[in-house]
C-alpha positions as CSV (number, residue, x, y, z in Angstrom):
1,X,-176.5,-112.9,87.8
2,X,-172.8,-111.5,87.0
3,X,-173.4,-108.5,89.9
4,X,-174.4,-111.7,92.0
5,X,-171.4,-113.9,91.4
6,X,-169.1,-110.7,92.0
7,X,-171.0,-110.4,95.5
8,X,-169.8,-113.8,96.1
9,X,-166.4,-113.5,94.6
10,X,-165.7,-110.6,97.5
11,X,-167.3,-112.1,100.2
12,X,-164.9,-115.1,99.7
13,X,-161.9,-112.9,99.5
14,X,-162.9,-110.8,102.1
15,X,-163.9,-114.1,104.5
16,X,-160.3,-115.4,103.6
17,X,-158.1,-112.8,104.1
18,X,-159.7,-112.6,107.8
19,X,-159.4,-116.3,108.3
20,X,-155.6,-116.0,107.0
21,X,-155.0,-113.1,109.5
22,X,-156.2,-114.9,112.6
23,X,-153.2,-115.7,114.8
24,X,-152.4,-117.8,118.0
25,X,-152.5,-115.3,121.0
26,X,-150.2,-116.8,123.0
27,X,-146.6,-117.9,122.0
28,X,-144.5,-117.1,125.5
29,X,-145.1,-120.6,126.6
30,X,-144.6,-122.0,123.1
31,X,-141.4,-123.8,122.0
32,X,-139.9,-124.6,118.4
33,X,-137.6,-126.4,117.8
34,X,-135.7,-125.7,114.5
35,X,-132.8,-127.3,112.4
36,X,-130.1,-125.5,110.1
37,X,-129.6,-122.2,112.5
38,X,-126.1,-121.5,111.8
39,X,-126.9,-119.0,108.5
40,X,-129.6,-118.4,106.0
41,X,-133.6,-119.3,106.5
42,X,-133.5,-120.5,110.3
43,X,-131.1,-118.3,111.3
44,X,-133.2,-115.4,110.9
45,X,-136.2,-117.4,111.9
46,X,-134.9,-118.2,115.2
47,X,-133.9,-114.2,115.9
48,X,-137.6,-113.4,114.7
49,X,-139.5,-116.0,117.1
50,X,-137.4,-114.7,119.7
51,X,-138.3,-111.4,119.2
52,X,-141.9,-112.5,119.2
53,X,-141.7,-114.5,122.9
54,X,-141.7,-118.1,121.6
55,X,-138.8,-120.7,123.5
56,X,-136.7,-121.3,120.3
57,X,-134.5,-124.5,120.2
58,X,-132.0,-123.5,117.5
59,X,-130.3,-126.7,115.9
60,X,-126.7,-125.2,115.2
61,X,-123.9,-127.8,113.2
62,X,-121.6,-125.2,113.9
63,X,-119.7,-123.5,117.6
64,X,-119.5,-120.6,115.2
65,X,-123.2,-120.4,114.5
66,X,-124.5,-121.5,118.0
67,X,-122.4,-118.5,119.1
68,X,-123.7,-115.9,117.1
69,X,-127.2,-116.9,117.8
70,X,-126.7,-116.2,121.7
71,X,-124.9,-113.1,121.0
72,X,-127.9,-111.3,119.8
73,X,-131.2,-113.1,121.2
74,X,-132.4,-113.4,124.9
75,X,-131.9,-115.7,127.4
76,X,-135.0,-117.9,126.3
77,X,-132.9,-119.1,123.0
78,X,-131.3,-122.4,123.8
79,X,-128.9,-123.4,120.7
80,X,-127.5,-127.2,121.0
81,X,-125.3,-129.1,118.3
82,X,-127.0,-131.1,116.0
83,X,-125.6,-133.5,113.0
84,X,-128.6,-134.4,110.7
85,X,-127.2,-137.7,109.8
86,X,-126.1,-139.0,112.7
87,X,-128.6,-140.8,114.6
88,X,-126.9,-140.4,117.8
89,X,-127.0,-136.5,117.4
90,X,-130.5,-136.9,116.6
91,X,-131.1,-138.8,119.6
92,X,-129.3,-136.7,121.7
93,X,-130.8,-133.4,120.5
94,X,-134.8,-135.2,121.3
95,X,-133.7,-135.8,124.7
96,X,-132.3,-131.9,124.9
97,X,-135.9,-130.6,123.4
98,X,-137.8,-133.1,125.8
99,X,-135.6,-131.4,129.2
100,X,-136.8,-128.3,127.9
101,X,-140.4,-128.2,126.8
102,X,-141.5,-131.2,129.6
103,X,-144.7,-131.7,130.5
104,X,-146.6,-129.4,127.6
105,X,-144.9,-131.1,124.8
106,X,-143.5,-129.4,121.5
107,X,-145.4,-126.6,119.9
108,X,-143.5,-126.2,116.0
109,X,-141.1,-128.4,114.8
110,X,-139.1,-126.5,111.4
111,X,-137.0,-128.7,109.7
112,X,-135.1,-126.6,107.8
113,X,-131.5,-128.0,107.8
114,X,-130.3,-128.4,104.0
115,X,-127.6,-128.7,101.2
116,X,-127.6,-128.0,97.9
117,X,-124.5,-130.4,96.6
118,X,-123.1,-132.5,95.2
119,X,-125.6,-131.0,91.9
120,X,-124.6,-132.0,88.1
121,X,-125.2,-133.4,85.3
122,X,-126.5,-137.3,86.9
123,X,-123.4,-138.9,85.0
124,X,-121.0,-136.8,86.6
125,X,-122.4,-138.1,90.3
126,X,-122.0,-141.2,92.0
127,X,-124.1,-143.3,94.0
128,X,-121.9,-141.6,97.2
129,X,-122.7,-138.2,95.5
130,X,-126.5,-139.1,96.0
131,X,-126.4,-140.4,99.4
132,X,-125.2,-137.5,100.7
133,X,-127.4,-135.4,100.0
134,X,-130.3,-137.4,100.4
135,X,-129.1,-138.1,104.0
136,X,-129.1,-134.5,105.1
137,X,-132.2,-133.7,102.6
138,X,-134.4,-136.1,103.2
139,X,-133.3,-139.4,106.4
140,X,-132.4,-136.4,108.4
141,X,-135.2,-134.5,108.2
142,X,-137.5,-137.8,108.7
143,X,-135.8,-139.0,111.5
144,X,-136.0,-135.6,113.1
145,X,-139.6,-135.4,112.7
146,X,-140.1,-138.9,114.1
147,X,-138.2,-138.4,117.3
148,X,-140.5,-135.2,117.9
149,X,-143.8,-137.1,117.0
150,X,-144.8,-137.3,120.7
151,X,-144.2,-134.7,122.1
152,X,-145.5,-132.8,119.2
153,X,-149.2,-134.5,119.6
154,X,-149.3,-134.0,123.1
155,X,-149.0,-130.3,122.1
156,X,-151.4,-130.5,119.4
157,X,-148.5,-128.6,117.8
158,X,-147.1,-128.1,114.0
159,X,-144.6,-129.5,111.8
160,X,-143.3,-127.2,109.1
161,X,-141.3,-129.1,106.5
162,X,-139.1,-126.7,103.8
163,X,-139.0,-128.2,100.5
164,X,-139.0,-126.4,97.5
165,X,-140.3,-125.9,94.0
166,X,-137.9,-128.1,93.0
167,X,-139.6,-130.9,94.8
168,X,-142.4,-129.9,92.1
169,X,-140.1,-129.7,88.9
170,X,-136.8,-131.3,88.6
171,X,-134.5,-128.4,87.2
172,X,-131.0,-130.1,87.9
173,X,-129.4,-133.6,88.2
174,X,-128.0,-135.5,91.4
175,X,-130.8,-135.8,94.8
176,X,-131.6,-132.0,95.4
177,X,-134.9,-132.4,93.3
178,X,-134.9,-136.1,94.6
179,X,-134.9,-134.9,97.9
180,X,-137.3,-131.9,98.1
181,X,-139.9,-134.3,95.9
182,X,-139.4,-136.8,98.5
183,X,-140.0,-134.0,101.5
184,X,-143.6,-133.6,99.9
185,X,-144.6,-136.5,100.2
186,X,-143.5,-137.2,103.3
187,X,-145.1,-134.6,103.9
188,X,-148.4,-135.0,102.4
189,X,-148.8,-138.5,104.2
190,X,-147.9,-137.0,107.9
191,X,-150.4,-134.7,107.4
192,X,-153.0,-136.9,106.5
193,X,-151.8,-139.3,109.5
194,X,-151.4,-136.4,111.8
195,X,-154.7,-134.8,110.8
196,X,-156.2,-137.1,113.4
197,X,-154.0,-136.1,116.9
198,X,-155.0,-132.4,116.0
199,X,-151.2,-132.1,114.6
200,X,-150.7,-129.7,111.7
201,X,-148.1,-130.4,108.9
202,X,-147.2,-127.5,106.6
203,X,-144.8,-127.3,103.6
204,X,-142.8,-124.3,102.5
205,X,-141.4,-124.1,99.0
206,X,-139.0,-121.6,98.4
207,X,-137.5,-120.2,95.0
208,X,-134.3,-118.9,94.8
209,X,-132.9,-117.0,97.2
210,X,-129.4,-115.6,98.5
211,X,-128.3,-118.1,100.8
212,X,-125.0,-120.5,101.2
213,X,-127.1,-122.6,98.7
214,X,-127.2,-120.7,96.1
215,X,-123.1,-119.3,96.2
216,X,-122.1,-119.2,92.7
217,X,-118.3,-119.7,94.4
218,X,-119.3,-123.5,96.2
219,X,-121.2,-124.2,92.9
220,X,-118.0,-123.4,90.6
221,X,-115.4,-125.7,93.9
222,X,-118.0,-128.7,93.2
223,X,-118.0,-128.5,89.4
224,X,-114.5,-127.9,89.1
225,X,-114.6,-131.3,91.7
226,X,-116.4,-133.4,89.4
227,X,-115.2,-132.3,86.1
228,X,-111.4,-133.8,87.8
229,X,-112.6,-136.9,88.7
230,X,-114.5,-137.8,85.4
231,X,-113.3,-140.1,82.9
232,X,-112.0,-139.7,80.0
233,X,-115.1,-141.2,78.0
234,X,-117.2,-138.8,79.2
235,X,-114.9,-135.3,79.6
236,X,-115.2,-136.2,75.8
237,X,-118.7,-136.5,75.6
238,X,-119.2,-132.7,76.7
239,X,-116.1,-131.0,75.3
240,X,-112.8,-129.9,77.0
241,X,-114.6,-126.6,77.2
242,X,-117.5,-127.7,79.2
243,X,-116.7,-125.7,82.5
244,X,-115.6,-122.6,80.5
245,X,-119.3,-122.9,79.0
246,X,-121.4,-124.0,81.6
247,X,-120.0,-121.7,84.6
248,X,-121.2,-118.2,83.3
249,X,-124.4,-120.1,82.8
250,X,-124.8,-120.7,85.8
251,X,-123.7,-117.9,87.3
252,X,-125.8,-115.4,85.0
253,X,-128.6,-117.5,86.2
254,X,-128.0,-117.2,90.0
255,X,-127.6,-113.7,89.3
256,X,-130.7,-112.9,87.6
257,X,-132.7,-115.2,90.0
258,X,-131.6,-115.3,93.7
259,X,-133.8,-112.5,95.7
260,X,-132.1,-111.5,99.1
261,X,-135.0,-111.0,100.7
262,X,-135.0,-114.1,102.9
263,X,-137.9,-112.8,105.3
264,X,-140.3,-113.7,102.6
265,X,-139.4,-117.2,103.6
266,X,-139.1,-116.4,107.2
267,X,-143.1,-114.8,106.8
268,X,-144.1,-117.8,105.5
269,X,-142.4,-119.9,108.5
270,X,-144.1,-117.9,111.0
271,X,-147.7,-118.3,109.8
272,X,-147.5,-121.6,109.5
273,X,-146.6,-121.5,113.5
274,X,-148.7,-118.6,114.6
275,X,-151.7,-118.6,112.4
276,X,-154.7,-120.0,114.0
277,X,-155.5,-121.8,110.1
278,X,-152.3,-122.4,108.7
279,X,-151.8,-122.6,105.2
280,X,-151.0,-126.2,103.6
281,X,-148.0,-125.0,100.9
282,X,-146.8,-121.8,100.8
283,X,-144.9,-120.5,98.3
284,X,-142.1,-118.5,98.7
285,X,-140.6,-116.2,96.0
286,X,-141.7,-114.3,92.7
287,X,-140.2,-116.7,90.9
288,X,-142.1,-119.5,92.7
289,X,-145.1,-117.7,92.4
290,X,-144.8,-116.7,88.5
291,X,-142.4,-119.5,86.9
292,X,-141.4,-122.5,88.8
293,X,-145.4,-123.8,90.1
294,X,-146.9,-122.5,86.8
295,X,-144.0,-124.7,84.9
296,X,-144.7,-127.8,87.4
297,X,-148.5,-127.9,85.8
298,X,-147.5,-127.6,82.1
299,X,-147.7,-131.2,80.2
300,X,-144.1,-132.8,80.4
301,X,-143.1,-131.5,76.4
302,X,-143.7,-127.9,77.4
303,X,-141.7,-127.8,80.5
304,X,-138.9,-130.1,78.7
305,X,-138.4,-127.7,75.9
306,X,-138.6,-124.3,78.2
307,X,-136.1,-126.0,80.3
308,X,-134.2,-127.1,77.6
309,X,-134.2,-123.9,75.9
310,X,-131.6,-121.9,78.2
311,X,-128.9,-125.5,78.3
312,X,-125.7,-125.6,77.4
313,X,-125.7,-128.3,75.0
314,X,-122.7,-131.1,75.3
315,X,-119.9,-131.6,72.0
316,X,-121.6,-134.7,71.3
317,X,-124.9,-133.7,71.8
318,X,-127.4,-134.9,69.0
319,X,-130.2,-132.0,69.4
């Protein structure tokens, strides 16, 4: 019986690590279309799929950005300026992907485009604070997704959202959890919807890794922001020495964390557009892999007191 189940056990692996390997076979008359292109994750993403033969349609906020994308990619690579909360730009940037891809419709759509701040303590933010980040986070990326939704089914294409593992455990105040909680389900619910046109939705959920995100120096600017606009009442409540405590904290976090290897994001991108059975979540990161999703399962008091565990506590905190 055991020898029997082992059988079984191999012949699963074996019969999954095939299906995960098939790919598409043909990408040169494929296009994707992907946001946040000036740096980081879909930066190197759109040099990759170009290097492959796909069309890519980088989404740059930046002349800077656009720029250094043509510089080093071929003459398929079209960048084009796109604001994430501005419906106009939005707009604009469909009708762009729609001159380009005509007739055969939209093959990958990668919303990537994403900020980290303004992060904190939730009664150091505002309700502005939170807006912000949900607009870029979260209405951007939903927008984005609905302009595309035609031309997308008429290719039978894919959607490939990135969220996090912090849209699985909230690790910090203010919208970034908010937000990449709010991407899953989004994105949960288009696939289910989508499921019916032939249209695949996939979900990346990176750890921590080396990217504007995760720069200890715009961390420490925003702090140092909100720690100058606080009130009195509450600069009180977590000590004059708050910063001086809290910064090395984070820092020696970021440090210990942040893995440079951004093609193990960029690995997970591409198979969800090339693989012929796409994964639904893929996790990006040993720390994803080994902390973060493991954590996300625990019941509430265990994840509460490991998180807890490594705070810096306020002056007139009563634990």
């Amino acid at each position: 019986m055991l020898e029997y189940l082992i059988v079984c056990l191999l012949f699963c692996v074996l019969y999954y690590r095939y299906r995960d390997s098939k790919r598409i076979k043909k990408v040169s008359d494929k296009h994707v279309y992907i946001t946040g292109c000036d740096s980081g994750f879909g930066n190197l993403l759109a040099k990759h799929l170009d290097q492959q033969g796909f069309h890519v349609l980088a989404a740059c906020f930046t002349e800077e950005g656009a720029k250094e994308l043509k510089n080093c990619t071929s003459s398929r690579l079209k960048t084009f300026h796109l604001d994430v909360v501005k419906s106009e730009s939005i707009s604009k940037a469909a009708e762009f992907v729609k001159s380009e891809v005509k007739e055969k419709g939209l093959w990958g759509l990668v919303n990537n485009a994403g900020i980290s701040v303004p992060s904190g303590p939730n009664d150091w933010l505002t309700i502005d604070d939170h807006k912000v980040l949900l607009n870029v986070n979260l209405i951007g990326l939903i927008e984005i997704t609905l302009s595309m939704l035609p031309l997308i089914k008429r290719a039978r294409g894919r959607i490939v959202n990135v969220a996090s593992v912090f849209g699985r455990i909230s690790f910090t105040g203010g919208s970034y959890c908010i937000s990449k909680f709010g991407v899953e389900a989004f994105t949960d619910s288009l696939r289910r919807d989508m499921s019916h046109f032939g249209v695949k939705v996939l979900c990346i959920e990176p750890g921590f890794f080396k990217t504007s995100i995760t720069n200890f120096n715009v961390v420490t600017k925003h702090f140092k922001e909100y720690w100058i606009r606080l009130p009195q009442e509450v600069k009180e409540d977590y000590g004059t020495d708050y910063l001086d405590r809290i910064l090395p904290k984070i820092k020696g976090k970021i440090e210990l964390l942040v893995d440079p290897d951004l093609m193990k994001v960029v690995w997970c991108m591409d198979h969800a557009l090339t693989s012929v059975h796409p994964r639904t979540r893929y996790s990006a990161g040993l720390d994803a892999k080994m902390f973060w999703i493991p954590l996300s399962y625990m019941p509430t008091a265990i994840s509460d007191f490991v998180l807890s565990r490594d705070q810096v506590k306020p002056a007139k905190s009563i634990l």
